[in-house]
C-alpha positions, -999 to 999 in steps of 0.1 A, spaced: -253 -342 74 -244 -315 49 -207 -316 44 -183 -292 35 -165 -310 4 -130 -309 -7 -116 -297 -35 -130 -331 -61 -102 -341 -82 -97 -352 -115 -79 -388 -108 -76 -410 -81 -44 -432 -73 -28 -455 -53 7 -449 -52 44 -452 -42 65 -440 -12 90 -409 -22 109 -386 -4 109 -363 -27 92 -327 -11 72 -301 -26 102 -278 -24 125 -298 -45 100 -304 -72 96 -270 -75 127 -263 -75 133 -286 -105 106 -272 -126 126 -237 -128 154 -261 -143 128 -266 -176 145 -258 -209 132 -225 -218 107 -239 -254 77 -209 -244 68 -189 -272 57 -152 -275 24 -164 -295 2 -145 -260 17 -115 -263 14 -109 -301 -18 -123 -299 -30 -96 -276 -15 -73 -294 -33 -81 -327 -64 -83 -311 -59 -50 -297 -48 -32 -328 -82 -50 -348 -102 -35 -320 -88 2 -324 -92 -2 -363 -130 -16 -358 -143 8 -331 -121 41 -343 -113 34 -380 -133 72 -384 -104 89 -360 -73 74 -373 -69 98 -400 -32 95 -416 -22 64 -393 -46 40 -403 -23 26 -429 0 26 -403 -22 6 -376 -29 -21 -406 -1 -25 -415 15 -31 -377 -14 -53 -373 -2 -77 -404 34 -74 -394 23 -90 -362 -1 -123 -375 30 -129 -399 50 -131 -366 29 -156 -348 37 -178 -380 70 -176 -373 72 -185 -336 65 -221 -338 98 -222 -357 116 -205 -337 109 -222 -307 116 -256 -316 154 -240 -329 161 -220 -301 180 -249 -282 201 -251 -311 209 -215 -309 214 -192 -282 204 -158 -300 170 -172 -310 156 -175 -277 165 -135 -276 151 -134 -309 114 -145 -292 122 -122 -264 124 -95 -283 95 -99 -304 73 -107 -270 83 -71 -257 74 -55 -291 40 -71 -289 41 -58 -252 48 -23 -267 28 -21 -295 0 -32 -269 7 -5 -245 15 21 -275 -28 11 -288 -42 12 -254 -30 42 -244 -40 58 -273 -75 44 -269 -77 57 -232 -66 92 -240 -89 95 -273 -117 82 -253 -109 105 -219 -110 139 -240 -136 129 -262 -163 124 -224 -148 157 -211 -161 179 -241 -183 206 -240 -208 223 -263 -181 228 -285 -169 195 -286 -166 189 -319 -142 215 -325 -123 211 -293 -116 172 -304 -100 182 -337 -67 195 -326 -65 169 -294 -74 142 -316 -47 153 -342 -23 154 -314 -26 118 -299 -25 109 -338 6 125 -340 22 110 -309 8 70 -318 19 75 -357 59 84 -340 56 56 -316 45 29 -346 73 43 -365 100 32 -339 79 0 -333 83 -7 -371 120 2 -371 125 -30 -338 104 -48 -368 123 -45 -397 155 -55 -371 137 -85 -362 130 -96 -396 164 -95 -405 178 -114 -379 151 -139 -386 164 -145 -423 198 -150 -404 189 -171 -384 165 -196 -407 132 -193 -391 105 -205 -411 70 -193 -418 54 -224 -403 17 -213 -414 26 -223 -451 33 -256 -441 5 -258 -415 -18 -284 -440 16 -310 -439 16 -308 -401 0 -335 -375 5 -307 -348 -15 -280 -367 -43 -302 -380 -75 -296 -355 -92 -279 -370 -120 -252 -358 -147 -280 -355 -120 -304 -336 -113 -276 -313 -147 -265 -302 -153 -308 -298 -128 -307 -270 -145 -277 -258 -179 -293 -252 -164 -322 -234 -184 -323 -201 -162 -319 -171 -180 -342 -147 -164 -366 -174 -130 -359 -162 -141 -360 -123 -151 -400 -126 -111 -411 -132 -108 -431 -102 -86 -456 -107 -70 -479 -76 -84 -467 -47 -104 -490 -29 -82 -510 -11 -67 -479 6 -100 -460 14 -110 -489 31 -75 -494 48 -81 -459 64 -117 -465 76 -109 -501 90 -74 -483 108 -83 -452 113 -118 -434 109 -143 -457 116 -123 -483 139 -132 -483 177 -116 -464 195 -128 -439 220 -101 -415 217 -91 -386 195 -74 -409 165 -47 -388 139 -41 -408 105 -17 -392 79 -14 -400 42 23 -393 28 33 -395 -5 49 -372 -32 32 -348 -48 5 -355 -78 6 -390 -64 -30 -382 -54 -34 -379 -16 -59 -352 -18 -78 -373 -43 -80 -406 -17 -89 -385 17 -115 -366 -9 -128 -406 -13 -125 -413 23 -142 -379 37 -173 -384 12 -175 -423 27 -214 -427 38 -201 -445 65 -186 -411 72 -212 -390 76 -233 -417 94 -205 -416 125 -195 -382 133 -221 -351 144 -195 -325 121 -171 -332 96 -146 -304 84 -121 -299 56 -94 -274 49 -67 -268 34 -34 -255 50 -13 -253 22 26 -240 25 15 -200 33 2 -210 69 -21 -190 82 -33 -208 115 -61 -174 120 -79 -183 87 -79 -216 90 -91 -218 122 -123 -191 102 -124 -218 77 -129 -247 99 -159 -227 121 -187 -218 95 -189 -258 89 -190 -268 124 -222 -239 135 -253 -245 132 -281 -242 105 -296 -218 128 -261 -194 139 -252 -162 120 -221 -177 104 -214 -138 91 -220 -124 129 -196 -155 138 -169 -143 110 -172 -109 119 -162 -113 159 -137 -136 153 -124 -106 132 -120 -92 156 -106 -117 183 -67 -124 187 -54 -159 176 -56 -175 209 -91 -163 212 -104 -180 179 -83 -209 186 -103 -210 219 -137 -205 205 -128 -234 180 -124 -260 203 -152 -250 226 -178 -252 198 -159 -286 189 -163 -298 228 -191 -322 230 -190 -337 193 -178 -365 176 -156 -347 146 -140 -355 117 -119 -329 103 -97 -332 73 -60 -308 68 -54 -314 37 -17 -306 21 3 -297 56 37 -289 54 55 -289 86 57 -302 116 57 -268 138 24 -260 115 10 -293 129 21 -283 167 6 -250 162 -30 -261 156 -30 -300 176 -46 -278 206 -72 -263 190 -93 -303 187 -105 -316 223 -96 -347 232 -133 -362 249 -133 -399 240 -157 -395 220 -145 -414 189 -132 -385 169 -107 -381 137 -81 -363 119 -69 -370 87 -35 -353 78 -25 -351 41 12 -344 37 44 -347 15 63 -347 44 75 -380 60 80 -364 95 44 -351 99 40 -389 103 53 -396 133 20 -374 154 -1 -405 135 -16 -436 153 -20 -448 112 2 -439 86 -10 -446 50 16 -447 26 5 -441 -14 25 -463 -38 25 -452 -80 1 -473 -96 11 -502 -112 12 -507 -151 -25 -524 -154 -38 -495 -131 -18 -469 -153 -28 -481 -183 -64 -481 -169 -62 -444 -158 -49 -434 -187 -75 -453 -208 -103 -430 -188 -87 -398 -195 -73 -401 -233 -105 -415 -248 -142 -405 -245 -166 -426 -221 -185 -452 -242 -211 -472 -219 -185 -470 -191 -163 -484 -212 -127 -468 -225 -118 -483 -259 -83 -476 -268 -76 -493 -308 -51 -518 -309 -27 -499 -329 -22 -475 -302 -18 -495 -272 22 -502 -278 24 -463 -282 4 -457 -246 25 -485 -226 58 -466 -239 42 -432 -231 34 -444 -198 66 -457 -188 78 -424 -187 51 -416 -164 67 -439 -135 28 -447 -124 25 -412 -112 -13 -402 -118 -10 -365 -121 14 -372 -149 -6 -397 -168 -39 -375 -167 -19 -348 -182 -8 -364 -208 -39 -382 -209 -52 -345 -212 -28 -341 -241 -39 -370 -264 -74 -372 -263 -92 -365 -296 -124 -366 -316 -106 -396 -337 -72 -406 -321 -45 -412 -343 -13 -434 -342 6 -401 -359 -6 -381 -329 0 -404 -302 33 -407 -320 44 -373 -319 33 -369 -281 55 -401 -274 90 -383 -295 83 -346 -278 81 -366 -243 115 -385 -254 133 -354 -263 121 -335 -230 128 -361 -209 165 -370 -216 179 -352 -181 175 -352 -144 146 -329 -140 114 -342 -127 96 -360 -150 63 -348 -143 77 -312 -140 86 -323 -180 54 -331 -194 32 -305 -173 56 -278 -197 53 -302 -226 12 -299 -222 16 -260 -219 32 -259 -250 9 -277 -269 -18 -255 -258 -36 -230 -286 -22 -192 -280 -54 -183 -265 -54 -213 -240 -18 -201 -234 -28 -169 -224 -59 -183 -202 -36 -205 -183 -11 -183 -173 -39 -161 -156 -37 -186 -134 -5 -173 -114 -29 -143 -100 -44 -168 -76 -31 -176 -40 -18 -209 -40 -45 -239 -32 -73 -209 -37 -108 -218 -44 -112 -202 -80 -153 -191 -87 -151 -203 -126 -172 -170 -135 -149 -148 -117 -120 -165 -139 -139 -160 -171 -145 -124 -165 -105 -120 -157 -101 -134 -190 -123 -113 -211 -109 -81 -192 -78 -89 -196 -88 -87 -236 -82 -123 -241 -114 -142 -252 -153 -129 -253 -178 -136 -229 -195 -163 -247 -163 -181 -253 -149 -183 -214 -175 -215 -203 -155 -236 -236 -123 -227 -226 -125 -233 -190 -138 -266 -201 -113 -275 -224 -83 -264 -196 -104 -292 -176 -108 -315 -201 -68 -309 -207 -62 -319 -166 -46 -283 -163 -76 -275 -141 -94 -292 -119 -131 -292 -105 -142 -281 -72 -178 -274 -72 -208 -281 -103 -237 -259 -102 -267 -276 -104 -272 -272 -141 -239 -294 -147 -216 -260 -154 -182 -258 -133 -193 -235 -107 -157 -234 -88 -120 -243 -98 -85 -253 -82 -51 -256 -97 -26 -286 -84 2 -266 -65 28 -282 -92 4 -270 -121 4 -230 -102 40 -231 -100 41 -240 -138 18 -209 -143 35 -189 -126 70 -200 -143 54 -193 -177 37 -159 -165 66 -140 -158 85 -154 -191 57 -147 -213 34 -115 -194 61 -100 -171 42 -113 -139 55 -106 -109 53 -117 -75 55 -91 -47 58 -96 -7 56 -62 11 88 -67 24 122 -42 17 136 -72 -4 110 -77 -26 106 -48 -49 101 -47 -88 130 -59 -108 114 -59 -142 122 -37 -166 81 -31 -177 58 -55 -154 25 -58 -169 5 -84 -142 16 -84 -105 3 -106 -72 11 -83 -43 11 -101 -12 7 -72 18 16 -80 54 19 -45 74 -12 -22 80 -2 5 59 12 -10 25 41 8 14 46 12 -24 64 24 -51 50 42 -79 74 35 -106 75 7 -125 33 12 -128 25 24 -159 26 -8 -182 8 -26 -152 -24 -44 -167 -39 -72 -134 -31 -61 -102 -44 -85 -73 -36 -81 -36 -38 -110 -13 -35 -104 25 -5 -121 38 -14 -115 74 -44 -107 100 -43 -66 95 -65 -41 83 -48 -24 46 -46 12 37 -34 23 3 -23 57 -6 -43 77 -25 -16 91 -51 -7 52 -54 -34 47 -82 -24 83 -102 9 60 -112 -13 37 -133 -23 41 -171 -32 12 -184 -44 -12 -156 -73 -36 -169 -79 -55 -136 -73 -45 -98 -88 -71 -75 -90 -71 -35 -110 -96 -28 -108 -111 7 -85 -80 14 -88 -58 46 -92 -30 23 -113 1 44 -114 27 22 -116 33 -21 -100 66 -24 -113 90 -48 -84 90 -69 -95 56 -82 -113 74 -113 -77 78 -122 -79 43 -132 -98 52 -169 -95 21 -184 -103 -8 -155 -122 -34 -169 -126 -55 -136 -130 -40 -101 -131 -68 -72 -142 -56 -37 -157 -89 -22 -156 -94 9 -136 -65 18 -143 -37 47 -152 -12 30 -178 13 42 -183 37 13 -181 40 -25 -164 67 -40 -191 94 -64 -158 94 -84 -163 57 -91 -185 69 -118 -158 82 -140 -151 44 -147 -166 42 -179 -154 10 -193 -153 -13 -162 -173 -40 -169 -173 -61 -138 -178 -41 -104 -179 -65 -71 -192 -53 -39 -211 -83 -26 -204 -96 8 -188 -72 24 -179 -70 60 -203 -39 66 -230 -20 51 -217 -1 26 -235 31 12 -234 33 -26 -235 65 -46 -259 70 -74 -235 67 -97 -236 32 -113 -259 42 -142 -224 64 -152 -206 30 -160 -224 18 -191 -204 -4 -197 -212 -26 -169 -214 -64 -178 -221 -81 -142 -232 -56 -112 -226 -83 -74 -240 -59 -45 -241 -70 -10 -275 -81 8 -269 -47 32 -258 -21 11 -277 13 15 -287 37 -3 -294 81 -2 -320 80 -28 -332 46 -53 -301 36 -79 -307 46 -112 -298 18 -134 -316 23 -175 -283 30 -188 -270 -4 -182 -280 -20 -215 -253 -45 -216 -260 -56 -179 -258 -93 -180 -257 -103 -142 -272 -82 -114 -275 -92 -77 -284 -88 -49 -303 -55 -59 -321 -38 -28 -359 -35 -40 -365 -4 -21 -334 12 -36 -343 9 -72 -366 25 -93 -385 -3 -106 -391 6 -142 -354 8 -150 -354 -26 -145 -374 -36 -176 -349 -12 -194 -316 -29 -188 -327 -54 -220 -295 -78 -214 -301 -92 -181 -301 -126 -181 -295 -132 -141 -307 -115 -114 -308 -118 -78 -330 -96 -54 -330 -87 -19 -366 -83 0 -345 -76 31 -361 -47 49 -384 -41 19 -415 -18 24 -445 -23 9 -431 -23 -22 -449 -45 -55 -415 -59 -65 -425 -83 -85 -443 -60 -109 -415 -56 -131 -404 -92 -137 -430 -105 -161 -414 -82 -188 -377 -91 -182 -379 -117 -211 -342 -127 -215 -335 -132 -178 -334 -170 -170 -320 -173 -135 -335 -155 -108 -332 -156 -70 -349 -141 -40 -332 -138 -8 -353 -123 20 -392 -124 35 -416 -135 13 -450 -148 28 -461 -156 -6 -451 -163 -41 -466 -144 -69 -488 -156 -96 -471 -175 -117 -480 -145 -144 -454 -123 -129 -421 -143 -135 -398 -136 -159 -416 -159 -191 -387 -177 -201 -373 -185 -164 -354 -218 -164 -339 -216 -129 -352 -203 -92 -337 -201 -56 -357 -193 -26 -334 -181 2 -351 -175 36 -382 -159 22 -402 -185 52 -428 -188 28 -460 -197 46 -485 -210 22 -475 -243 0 -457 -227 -32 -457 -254 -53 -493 -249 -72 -476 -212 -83 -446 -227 -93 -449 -258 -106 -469 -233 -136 -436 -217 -143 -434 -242 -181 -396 -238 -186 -386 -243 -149 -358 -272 -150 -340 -261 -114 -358 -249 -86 -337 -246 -51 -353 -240 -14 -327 -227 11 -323 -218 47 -362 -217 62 -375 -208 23 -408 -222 34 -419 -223 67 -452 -244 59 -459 -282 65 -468 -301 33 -465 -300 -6 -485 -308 -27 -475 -310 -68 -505 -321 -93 -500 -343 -123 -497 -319 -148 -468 -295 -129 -434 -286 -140 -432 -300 -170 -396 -296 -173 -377 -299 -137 -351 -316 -134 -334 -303 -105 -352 -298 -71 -332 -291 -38 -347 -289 -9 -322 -273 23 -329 -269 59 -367 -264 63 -376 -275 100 -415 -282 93 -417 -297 63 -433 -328 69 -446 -342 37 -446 -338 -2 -475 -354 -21 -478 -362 -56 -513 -358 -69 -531 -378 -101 -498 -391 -111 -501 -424 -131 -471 -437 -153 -442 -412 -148 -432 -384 -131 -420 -353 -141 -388 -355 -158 -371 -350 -123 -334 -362 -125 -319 -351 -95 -337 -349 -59 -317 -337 -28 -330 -330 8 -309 -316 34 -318 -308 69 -358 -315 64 -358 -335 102 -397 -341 97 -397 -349 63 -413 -384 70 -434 -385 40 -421 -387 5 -434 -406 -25 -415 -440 -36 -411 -428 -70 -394 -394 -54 -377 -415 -22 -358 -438 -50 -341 -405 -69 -333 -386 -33 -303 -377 -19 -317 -369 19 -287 -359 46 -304 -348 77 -272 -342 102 
């Protein structure tokens, strides 16, 4: 059976009854004393400012001094803020003292970039007397950034002297004497490389309950339709334990569908009900064609054609994190009752939810022994599967964890906090005094050392993490979609994101969802406790807001500069003041509508970086979107849109543009080889065309896909010299000899092919240094492998969804010499795989799965011992 799997966590627990809800603990993280520092803002500013003095120092005549010396007044700054915010709870007028310097970063930010963006704009509208022309415009933005550094330096010199007055400290000067300054470059990019899958094994206390809930619940007798709930308080780890329970092999031997989904606090019984029905069709169904009628369909309706496709099958479904009891009462009709043995499994904070139960599962904390062992697995680094903690630091840990109270999201935080390279009693020290000195009052504990872990975040993980208050709550977060947020948001580079996603794993601030094959995070989730904390931090440190398109819920910062708009009514109603600072705009559909946006809406911002709508009912991109001269990140997945501006073009420093999966065809101008700056081009399967897409401008293309063959001119594609991943679609193709242009594409290692293919090309004609391929219903007819298995630096290599339609497989002794990976999804006639010549080993194959092959009767000990085969 191929499941659809939960959301994997990073610990597992066993737990103690609270009745504590999700609202109050919330509530008591706003309570948190107010220790942030302004280290993300000046850090972006700096970075900015080194930018403009790198890429323009030939057109900053009579400001350049100026710029530099802005940019120094700054990095002394940061040395100061560490200071600062350890005094401010001594002293009211410090904490205004950070504020202020966080909105002169802010300024000085805005006061670079705009000057960037304007230089930039009239140096692309020149003509042939360009040169000429750009003298007295360029002397004129000069002019207007040298007056607006001035005033900037006049807050400065302000600042400075109320820091004398105050006694804040340059703390850089004393950074060698302190424990909390000492990693060091190599220490940090150790903590970096940690592997997540590491953090994904702490399991600690569970197996007494997961089998509790399959002896009382999911796999016990009974005919009937069977509801089991798990309660507990939150981080006590009740996703975690239904995660264990829904991934049981007992499970997936009983039921004919099992489904998980999350319903989370912003119900939305339409979506889940489309959330529940892609993993209850068929291999065979159009899940899209499904999608798109149920678009379509009232609530009652999909609620309708939910449980008929459930009549008739034994399910088990999981609702993970439901709040309230009308949301339960809203969705109880939508599973059939038949007697035919089937489950739910509720996951819930709240106590009442229990009574709709037949078993109730209470978690407990864990006690000391499991604490101690759970903190063991994620403060120290795996040696042989065993966690060895010196015996100096053990007294430290058992003091640390009693402040814990056996709550396992609270322990893996801090366990997050304290693991090193070589632990030290003087660090474990200083994690047990700032836990003591943030601990001494009412407020939630765990609420206490989540903030205490964001503090001791670097500035640039500071900055990454509160990214993380863009995202709808309990969202599933595509780890490259993050990292390109990040870098164009100016915060990190491109070959730095993987390492610092990592390291937020490896610090329990985010957890796993998904691994690609590879062993790379693939998708993300935050705990709902550790989004509120981003969020809490965001608008203190970015001025993020959160907007509900709803009369009481307009802009009440003075200069917002990241906002979440959550729409609700067709036509969204804005404001265009309060705009021009604005840097990450998302939009997040708080309803079941279709969305217009006015055109003159997008003439009110100057400075926007990011504007994402993905999973929007967006119809139409207006032409006044070129206004938008320095976006960086353009998200239209899954959207409705129909057509692409010409003026889309005009973007000439977006470096992300995504169009793939969108709701309809959508025609695309030829106008993408204007954005040369693209990084990563996603275009739907379906997308069409006038005339082929020029692309040989795109010379720091990184990731293309899906590209149309038949709308591309095929030698461009040996002339965008960066691609590393591309994805093609042979959908509709005619006659055309797309493969031709592969063999020269030297740096691309990841390719995939989505459409029909009734044979695979000499091995000659792949990309040389190709390390990973997908086949996606290409129904292949003759046996591939003798091609592929050629391919020498093949190590993943993925059938899906009918790739090959043939019966056998046959793979000599001398092919792919360096697979590891080989996946083999839904092929009906596949009936055997044989292994010729082979004498000793194998190749180095690590990982074997089979899903869906029915026939498949016929595989090789030495493969049958490595496979994972579902075939529900």
């Amino acid at each position: 059976m191929i499941q659809h799997l939960p959301p994997p966590c990073t610990n597992s627990i066993n737990q103690k009854n609270s009745k504590k809800t999700k609202t109050k603990e919330k509530r008591e993280i706003r309570y948190l004393t107010r220790t942030d520092m302004a280290e993300a803002a000046v850090l972006s500013a700096v970075k900015i400012l080194s930018e403009l003095v790198i890429r323009n120092a030939g057109y900053l005549h009579g400001v350049e001094d100026q710029v530099n010396w802005l940019k120094g007044e700054l990095e002394m700054m940061q040395c100061f803020l560490k200071d600062a915010a350890e005094k401010q709870s001594e002293n009211e007028s410090i904490g205004k003292w950070i504020s202020d310097i966080r909105e002169l970063a802010h300024d000085a930010d805005d006061v670079i970039e705009s000057f960037i963006l304007k230089f930039d704009a009239s140096r692309s509208n020149l003509g042939a007397f360009g040169k000429l022309i750009h003298l007295p415009s360029n002397l004129y933005h000069l002019s207007i950034v040298g007056n607006e550094i001035n005033s900037i330096k006049a807050k400065l010199e302000e600042i400075e002297r109320s820091r004398v007055r105050y006694g804040i400290q340059n703390l850089c000067e004393m950074r060698a004497e302190s424990s909390r300054s000492s990693e060091d470059a190599g220490e940090v990019e150790w903590r970096r490389r940690l592997s997540p899958w590491q953090k994904d094994k702490h399991v600690v206390g569970l197996e007494r309950d997961v089998q509790l809930l399959l002896d009382k619940a999911i796999l016990e007798g009974s005919g009937g339709l069977t509801v089991a709930t798990i309660v507990g308080m939150g981080g006590i780890g009740k996703s975690t334990l239904a995660k264990k329970v829904y991934n049981h092999s007992g499970v997936a031997k009983r039921f004919d569908v099992c489904a998980w989904v999350v319903v989370s606090n912003e119900f939305k019984p339409k979506d889940i009900v489309k959330e529940l029905m892609p993993q209850i069709l068929g291999t065979r169904e159009n899940k899209l064609a499904v999608l798109e009628t149920m678009e379509k369909l009232s609530l009652a309706s999909v609620e309708e054609m939910l449980h008929e496709r459930l009549r008739g099958k034994r399910y088990f479904v999981v609702l993970d994190d439901l709040w309230d009891n009308k949301h339960w009462e809203s969705l109880a009709s939508v599973f059939p009752d038949e007697g035919r043995g089937s489950r739910l499994l509720i996951t819930s904070r709240n106590q009442d939810i229990a009574k709709h139960a037949r078993y109730v599962h209470k978690i407990k904390l864990l006690d000391s022994d499991e604490s101690w062992e759970l903190l063991k697995k994620t403060a120290f680094i795996d040696s042989g599967n065993e966690y060895i903690c010196p015996q100096d630091l053990k007294s430290i840990g058992e003091k640390i964890l009693k402040k814990c109270d056996g709550l396992p999201l609270a322990i893996t935080v801090v366990g997050g906090l304290l693991v090193d390279k070589t632990p030290s009693k003087a660090k474990w020290e200083k994690v047990l005094t700032e836990i003591n000195s943030h601990l001494g009052t009412k407020e939630s504990k765990v609420s206490k050392i989540l903030d205490l872990s964001y503090r001791n975040l670097s500035p640039e993980l500071k900055a990454c993490f509160l990214s993380l208050s863009l995202f709808k709550e309990d969202a599933t977060i595509r780890a490259r979609k993050l990292v390109q947020v990040w870098v164009a948001q100016g915060l990190i580079k491109q070959e730095k994101g993987e390492s610092y996603l990592d390291e937020l794993i490896n610090r329990n601030m985010v957890r796993v969802k998904d691994m690609s094959k590879n062993e790379t995070v693939k998708s993300c989730q935050i705990h709902d406790l550790i989004r509120e904390l981003s969020i809490i931090k965001a608008k203190e440190e970015t001025s993020f807001e959160i907007l509900r398109e709803d009369s009481k819920s307009r802009s009440s910062l003075h200069k917002p500069r990241n906002r979440a708009i959550y729409c609700s009514s067709e036509t969204f109603i804005h404001s265009i003041d309060k705009n021009k600072h604005l840097r990450s705009l998302f939009f997040h559909a708080d309803g079941d509508k279709k969305f217009d946006v006015d055109p003159s809406y997008w003439k009110s911002f100057e400075l926007l970086r990011i504007l994402d709508f993905e999973d929007f009912k967006l119809e139409v991109v207006p032409d006044t979107i070129s206004e938008l001269t320095g976006l960086r990140y353009l998200g239209l997945r899954n959207t409705m849109i129909r057509n692409l501006p010409r003026s889309l073009g005009r973007l000439k420093k977006l470096e992300v543009l995504d169009i793939a999966r969108t709701r309809h065809s959508m025609q695309v101008p030829d106008v993408i080889w204007e954005m040369d700056s693209l990084s990563h081009l996603y275009m739907h399967h379906h997308f069409i065309c006038e005339a082929p897409l020029r692309l040989d401008t795109l010379k720091n293309l990184h990731s293309l896909s899906y590209i149309k063959m038949d709308y591309l001119i095929l030698e461009h594609l040996t002339q965008i010299t960066s691609l590393r991943k591309l994805g093609i679609s042979l959908f509709s193709t005619k006659n055309v000899e797309w493969s031709s242009p592969l063999k020269s594409l030297v740096r691309v290692t990841q390719l995939k092919v989505v459409g029909m293919l009734t044979k695979v090309p000499s091995a000659a004609y792949f990309p040389p240094n190709i390390t990973c391929l997908t086949l996606v219903r290409t129904t292949i007819e003759e046996d591939p492998m003798p091609v592929l298995e050629k391919l020498p630096k093949l190590v993943c290599l993925k059938f899906k969804m009918y790739a090959y339609s043939g019966q056998e497989m046959v793979i000599s002794s001398k092919g792919f010499p360096k697979l590891q990976v080989l996946i083999l999804h839904t092929m009906d006639n596949l009936k055997n795989i044989r292994l010729l010549g082979l004498r000793g080993g194998i190749m180095p194959l690590k990982r074997l799965e089979i899903y869906k092959c029915p026939c498949l009767n016929q595989l090789p000990e030495k493969l049958r011992s490595m496979a994972t085969i579902v075939n529900k």
